[in-house]
PyMOL CGO cylinders between C-alpha atoms (Angstrom):
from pymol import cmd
from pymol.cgo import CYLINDER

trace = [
    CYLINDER, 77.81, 55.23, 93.53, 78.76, 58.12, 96.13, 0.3, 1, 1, 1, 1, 1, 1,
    CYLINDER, 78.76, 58.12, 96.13, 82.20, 58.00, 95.67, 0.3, 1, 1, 1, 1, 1, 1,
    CYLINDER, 82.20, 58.00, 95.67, 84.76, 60.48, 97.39, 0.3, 1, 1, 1, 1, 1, 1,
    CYLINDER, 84.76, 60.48, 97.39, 86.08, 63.48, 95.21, 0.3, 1, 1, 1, 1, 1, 1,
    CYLINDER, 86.08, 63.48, 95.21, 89.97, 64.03, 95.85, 0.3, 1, 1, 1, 1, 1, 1,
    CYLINDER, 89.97, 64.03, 95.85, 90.26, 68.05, 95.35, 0.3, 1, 1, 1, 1, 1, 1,
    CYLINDER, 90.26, 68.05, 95.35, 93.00, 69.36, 93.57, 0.3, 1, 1, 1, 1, 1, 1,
    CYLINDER, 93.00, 69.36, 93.57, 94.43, 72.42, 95.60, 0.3, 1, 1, 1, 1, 1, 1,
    CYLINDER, 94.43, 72.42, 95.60, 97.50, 72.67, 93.87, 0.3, 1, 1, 1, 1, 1, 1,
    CYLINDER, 97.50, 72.67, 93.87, 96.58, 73.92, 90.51, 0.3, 1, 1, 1, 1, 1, 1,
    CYLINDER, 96.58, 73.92, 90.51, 94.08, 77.08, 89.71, 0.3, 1, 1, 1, 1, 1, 1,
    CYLINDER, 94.08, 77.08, 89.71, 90.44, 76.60, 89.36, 0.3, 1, 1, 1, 1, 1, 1,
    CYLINDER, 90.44, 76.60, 89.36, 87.62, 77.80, 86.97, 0.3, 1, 1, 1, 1, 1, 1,
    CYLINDER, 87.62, 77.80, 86.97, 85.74, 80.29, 87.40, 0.3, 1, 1, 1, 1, 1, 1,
    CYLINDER, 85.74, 80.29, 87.40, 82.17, 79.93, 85.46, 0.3, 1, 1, 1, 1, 1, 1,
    CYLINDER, 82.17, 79.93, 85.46, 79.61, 82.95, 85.79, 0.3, 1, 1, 1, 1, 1, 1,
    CYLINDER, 79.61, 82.95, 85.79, 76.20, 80.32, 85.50, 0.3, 1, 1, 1, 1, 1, 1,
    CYLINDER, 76.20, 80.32, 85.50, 73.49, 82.43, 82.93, 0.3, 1, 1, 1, 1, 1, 1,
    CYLINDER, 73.49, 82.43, 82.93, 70.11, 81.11, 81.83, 0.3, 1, 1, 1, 1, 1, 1,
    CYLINDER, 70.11, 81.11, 81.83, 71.01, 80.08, 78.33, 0.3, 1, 1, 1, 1, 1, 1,
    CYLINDER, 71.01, 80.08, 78.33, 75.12, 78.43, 79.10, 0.3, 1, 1, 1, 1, 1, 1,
    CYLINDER, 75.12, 78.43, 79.10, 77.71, 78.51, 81.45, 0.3, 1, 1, 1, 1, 1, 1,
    CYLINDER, 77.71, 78.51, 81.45, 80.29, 81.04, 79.97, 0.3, 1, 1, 1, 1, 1, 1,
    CYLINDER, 80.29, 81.04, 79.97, 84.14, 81.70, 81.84, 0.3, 1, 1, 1, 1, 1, 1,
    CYLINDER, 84.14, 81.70, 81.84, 84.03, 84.68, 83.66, 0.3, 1, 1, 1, 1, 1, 1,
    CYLINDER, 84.03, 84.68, 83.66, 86.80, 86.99, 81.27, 0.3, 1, 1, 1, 1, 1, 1,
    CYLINDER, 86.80, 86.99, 81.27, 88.08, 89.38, 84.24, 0.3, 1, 1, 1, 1, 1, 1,
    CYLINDER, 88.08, 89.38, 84.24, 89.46, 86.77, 86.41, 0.3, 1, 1, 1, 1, 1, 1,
    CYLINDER, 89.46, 86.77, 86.41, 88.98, 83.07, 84.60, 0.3, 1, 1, 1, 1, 1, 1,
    CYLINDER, 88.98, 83.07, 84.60, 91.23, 81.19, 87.45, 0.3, 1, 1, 1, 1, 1, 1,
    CYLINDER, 91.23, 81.19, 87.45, 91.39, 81.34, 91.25, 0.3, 1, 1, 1, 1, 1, 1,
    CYLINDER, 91.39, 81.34, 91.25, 93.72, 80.31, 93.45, 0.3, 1, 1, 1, 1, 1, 1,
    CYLINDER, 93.72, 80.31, 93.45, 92.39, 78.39, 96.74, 0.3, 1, 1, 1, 1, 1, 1,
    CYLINDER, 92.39, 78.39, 96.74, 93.66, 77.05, 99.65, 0.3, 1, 1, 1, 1, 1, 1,
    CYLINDER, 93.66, 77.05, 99.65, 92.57, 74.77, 102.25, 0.3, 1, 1, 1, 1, 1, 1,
    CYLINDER, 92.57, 74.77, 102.25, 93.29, 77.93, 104.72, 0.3, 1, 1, 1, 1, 1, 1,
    CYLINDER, 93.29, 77.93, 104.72, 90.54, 79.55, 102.41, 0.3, 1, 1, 1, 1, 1, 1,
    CYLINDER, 90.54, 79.55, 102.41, 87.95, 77.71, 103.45, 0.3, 1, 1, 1, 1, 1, 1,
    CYLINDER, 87.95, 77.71, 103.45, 87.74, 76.72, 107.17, 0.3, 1, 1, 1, 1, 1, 1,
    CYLINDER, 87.74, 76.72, 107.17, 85.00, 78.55, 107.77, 0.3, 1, 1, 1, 1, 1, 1,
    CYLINDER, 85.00, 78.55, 107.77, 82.04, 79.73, 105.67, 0.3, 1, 1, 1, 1, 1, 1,
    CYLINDER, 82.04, 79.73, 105.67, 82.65, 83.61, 107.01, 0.3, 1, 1, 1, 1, 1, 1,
    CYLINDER, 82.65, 83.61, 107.01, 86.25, 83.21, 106.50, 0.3, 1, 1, 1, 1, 1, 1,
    CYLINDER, 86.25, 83.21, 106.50, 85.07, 81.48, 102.38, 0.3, 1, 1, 1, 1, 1, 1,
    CYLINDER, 85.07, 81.48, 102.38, 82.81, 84.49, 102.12, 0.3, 1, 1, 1, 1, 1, 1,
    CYLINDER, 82.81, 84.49, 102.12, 85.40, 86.93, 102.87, 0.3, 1, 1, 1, 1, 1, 1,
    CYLINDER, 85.40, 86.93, 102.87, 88.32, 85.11, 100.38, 0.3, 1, 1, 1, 1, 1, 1,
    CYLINDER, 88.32, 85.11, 100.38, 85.70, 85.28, 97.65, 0.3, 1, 1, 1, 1, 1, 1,
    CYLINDER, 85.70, 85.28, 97.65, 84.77, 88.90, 98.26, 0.3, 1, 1, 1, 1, 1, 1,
    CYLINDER, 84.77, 88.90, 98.26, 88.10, 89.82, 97.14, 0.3, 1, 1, 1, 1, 1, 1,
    CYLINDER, 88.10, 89.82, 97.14, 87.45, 89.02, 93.71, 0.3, 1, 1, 1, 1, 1, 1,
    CYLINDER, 87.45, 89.02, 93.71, 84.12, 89.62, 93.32, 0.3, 1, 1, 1, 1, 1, 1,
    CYLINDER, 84.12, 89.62, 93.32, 83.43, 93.49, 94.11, 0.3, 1, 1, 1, 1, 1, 1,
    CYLINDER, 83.43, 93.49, 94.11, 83.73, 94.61, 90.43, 0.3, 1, 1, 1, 1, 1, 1,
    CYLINDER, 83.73, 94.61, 90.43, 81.99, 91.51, 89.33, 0.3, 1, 1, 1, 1, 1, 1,
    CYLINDER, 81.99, 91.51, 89.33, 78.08, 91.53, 87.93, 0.3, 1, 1, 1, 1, 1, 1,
    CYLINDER, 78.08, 91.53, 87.93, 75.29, 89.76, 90.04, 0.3, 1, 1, 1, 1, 1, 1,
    CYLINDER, 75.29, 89.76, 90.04, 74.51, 86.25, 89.28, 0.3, 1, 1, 1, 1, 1, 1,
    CYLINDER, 74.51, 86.25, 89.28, 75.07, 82.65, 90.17, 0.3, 1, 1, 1, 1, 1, 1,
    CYLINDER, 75.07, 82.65, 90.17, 78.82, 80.92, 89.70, 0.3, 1, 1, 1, 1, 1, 1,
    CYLINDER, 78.82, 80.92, 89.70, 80.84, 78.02, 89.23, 0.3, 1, 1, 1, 1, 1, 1,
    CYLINDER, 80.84, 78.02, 89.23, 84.27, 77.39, 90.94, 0.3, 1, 1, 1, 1, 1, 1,
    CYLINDER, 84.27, 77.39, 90.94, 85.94, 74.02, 89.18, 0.3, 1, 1, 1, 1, 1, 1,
    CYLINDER, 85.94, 74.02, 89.18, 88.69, 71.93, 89.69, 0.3, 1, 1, 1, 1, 1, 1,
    CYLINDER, 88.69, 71.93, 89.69, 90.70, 69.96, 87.47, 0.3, 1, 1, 1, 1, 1, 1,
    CYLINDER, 90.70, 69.96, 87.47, 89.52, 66.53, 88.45, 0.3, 1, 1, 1, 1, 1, 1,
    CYLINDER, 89.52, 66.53, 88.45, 91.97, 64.66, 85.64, 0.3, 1, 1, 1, 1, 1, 1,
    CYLINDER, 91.97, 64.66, 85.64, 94.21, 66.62, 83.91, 0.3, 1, 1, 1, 1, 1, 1,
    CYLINDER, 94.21, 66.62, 83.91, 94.30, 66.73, 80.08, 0.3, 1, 1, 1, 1, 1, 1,
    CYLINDER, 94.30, 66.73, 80.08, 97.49, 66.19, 78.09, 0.3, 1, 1, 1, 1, 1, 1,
    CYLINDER, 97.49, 66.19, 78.09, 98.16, 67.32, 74.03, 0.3, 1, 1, 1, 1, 1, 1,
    CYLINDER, 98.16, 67.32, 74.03, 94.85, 65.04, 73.11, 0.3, 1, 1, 1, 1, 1, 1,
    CYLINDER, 94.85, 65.04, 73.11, 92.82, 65.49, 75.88, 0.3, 1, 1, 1, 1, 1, 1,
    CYLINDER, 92.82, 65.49, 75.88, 91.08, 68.01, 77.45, 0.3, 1, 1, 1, 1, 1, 1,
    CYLINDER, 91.08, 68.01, 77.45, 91.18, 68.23, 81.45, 0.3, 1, 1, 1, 1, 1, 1,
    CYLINDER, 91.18, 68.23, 81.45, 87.71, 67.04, 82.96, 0.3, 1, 1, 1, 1, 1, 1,
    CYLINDER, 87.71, 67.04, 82.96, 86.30, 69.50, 85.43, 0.3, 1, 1, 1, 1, 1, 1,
    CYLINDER, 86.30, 69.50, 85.43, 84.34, 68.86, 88.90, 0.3, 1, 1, 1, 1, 1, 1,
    CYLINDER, 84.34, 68.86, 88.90, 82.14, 71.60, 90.04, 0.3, 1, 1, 1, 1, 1, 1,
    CYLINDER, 82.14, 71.60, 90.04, 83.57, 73.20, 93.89, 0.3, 1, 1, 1, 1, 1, 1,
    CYLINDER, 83.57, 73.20, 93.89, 81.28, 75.42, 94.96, 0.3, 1, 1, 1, 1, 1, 1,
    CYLINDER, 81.28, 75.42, 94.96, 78.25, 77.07, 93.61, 0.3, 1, 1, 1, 1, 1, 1,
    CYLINDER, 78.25, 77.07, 93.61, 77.61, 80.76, 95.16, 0.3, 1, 1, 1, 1, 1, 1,
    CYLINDER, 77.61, 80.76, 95.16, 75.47, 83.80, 94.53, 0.3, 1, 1, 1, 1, 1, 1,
    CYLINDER, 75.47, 83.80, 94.53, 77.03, 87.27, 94.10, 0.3, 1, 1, 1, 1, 1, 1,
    CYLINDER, 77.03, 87.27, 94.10, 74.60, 90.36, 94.09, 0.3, 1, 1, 1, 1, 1, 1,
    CYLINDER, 74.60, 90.36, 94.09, 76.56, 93.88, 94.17, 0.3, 1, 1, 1, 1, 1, 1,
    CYLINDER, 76.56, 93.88, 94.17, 79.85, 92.43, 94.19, 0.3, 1, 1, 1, 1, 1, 1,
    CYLINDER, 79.85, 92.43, 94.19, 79.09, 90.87, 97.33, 0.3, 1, 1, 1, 1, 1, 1,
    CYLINDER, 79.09, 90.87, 97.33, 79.05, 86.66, 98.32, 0.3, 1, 1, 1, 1, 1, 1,
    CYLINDER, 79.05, 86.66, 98.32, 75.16, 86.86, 99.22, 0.3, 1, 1, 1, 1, 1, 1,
    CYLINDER, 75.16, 86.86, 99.22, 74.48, 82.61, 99.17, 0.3, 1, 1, 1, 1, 1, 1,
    CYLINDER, 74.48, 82.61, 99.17, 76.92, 79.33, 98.87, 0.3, 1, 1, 1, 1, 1, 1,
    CYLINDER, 76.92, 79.33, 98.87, 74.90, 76.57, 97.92, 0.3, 1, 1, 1, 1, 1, 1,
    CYLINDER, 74.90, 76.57, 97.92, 74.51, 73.69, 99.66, 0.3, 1, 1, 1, 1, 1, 1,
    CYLINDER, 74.51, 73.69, 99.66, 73.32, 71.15, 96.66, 0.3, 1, 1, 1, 1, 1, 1,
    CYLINDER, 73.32, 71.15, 96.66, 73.75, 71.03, 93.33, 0.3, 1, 1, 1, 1, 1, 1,
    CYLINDER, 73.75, 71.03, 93.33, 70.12, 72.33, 92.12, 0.3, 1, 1, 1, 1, 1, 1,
    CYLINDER, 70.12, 72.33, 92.12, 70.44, 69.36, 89.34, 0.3, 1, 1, 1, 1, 1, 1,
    CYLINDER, 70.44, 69.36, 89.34, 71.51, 65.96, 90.68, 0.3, 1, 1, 1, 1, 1, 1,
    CYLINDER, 71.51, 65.96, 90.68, 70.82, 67.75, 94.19, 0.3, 1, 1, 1, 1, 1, 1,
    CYLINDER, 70.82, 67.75, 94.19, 74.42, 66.31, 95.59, 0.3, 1, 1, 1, 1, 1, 1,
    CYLINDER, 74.42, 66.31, 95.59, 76.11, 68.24, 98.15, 0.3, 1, 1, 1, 1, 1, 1,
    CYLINDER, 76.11, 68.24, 98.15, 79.46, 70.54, 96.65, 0.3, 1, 1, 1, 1, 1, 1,
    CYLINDER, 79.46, 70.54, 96.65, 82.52, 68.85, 98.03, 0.3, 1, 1, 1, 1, 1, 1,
    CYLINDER, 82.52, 68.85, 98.03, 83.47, 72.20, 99.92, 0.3, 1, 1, 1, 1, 1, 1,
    CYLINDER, 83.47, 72.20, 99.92, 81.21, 71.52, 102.33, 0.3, 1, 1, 1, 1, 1, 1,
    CYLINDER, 81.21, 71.52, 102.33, 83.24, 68.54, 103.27, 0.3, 1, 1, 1, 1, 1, 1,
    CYLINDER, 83.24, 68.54, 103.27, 86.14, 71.40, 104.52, 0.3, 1, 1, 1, 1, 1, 1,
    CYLINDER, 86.14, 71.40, 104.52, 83.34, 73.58, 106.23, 0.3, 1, 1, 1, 1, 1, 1,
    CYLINDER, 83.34, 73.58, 106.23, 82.22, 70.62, 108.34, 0.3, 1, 1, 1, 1, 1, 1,
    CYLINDER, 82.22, 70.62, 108.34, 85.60, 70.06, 108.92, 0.3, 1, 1, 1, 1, 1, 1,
    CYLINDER, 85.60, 70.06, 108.92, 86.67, 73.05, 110.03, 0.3, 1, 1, 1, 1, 1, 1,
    CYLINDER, 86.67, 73.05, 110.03, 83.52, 73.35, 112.40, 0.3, 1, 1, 1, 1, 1, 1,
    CYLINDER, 83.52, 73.35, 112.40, 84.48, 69.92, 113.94, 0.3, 1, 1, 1, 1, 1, 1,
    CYLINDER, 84.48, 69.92, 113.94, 88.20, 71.30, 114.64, 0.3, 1, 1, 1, 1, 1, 1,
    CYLINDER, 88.20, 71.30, 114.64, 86.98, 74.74, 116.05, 0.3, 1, 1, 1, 1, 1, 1,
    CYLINDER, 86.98, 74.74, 116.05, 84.59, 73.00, 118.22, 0.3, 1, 1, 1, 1, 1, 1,
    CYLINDER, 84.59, 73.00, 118.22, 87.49, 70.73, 119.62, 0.3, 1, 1, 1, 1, 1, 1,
    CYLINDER, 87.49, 70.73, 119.62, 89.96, 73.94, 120.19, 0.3, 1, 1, 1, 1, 1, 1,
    CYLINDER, 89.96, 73.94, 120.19, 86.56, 75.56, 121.85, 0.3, 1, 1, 1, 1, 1, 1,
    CYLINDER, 86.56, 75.56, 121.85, 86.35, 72.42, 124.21, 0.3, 1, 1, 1, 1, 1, 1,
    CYLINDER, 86.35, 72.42, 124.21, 90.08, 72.79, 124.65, 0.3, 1, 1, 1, 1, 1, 1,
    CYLINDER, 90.08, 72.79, 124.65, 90.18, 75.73, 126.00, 0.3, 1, 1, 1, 1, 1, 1,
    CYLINDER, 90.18, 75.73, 126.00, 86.76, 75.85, 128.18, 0.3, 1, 1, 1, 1, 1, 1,
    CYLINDER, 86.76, 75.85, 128.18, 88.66, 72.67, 130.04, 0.3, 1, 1, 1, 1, 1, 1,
    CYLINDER, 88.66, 72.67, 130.04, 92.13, 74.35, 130.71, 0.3, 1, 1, 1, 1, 1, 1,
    CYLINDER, 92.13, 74.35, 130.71, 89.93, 77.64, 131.77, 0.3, 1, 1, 1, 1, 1, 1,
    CYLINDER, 89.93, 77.64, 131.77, 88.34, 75.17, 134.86, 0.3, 1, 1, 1, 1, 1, 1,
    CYLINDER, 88.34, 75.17, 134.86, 91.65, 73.66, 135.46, 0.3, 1, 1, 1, 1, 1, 1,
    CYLINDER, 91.65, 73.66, 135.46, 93.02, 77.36, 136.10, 0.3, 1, 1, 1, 1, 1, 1,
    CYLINDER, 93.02, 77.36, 136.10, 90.28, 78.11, 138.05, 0.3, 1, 1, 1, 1, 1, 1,
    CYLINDER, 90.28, 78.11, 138.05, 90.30, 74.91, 140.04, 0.3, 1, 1, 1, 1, 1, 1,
    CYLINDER, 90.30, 74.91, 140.04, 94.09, 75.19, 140.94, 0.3, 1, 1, 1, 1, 1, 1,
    CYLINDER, 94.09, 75.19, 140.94, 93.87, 78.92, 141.52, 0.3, 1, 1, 1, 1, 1, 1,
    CYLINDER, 93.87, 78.92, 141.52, 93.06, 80.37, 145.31, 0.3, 1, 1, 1, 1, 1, 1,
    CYLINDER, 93.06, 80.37, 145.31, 91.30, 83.95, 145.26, 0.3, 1, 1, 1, 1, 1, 1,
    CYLINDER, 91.30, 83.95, 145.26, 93.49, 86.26, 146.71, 0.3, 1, 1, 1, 1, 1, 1,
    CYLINDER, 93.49, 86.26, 146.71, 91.33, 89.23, 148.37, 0.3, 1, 1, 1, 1, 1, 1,
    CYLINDER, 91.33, 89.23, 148.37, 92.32, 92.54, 149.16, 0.3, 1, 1, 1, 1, 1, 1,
    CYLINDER, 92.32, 92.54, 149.16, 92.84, 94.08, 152.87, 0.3, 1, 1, 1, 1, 1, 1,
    CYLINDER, 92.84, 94.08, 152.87, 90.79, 96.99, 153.30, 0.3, 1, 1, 1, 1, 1, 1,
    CYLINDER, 90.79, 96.99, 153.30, 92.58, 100.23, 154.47, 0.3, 1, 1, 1, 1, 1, 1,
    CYLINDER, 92.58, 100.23, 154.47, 90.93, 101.54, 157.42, 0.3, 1, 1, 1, 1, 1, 1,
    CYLINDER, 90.93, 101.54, 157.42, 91.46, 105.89, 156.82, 0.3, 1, 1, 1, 1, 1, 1,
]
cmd.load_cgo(trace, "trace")
């Protein structure tokens, strides 16, 4: 029953501003443009999203993708993103789980991701670092008697 979700980069995805009562499209900036560049780290996420949001008003939202697109008869079915807190215009909280079938948002399939490739280039680098060392001789100074 846990099947995987293909996100769709390519097109522009929904913005919902989540209230109480219904989920209503946020009017100043209904679509938003991500990439997978966007989102390969949660500080670097934050920091996209902060763009948009300093002039919005505090509360939880929605980003959506167009999971299958509509034609003339049909409208296109939506799959919730991400789900993150905004309080002052600023990203405060991405959620982790949905609070209502308490599923995990497919972004954090691109955060984990991410992590794993950073923590490879990390390794990386630490090894080529010990090669230098290894392969390098000190070189010390004469002192200059006065």
């Amino acid at each position: 029953m846990d099947e995987e979700i293909k996100v769709n980069f390519s097109k522009p995805m929904l913005v919902l501003k989540i209230r109480d009562t219904y989920k209503a499209p946020y009017h100043k900036n209904k679509f938003l443009n991500i990439n997978k560049k966007n989102i390969d780290s949660k500080t670097g996420l934050k920091k996209f999203l902060q763009q948009y949001t300093i002039n919005w008003s505090s509360g939880t939202y929605d980003i959506q993708f167009v999971l299958v697109p509509g034609d003339y008869f049909k409208e296109p079915v939506y799959s919730t993103l991400m789900r993150f807190d905004v309080r002052d215009g600023k990203v405060v909280k991405v959620w982790k789980a949905s609070p209502y079938s308490k599923r995990e948002y497919p972004i954090w399939e691109y955060l984990k991701s991410g992590r794993k490739k950073r923590s490879r280039a990390r390794k990386r680098k630490a090894k080529l670092r010990k090669a230098l060392k290894k392969g390098k001789k000190k070189v010390s100074k004469k002192k200059v008697k006065k």
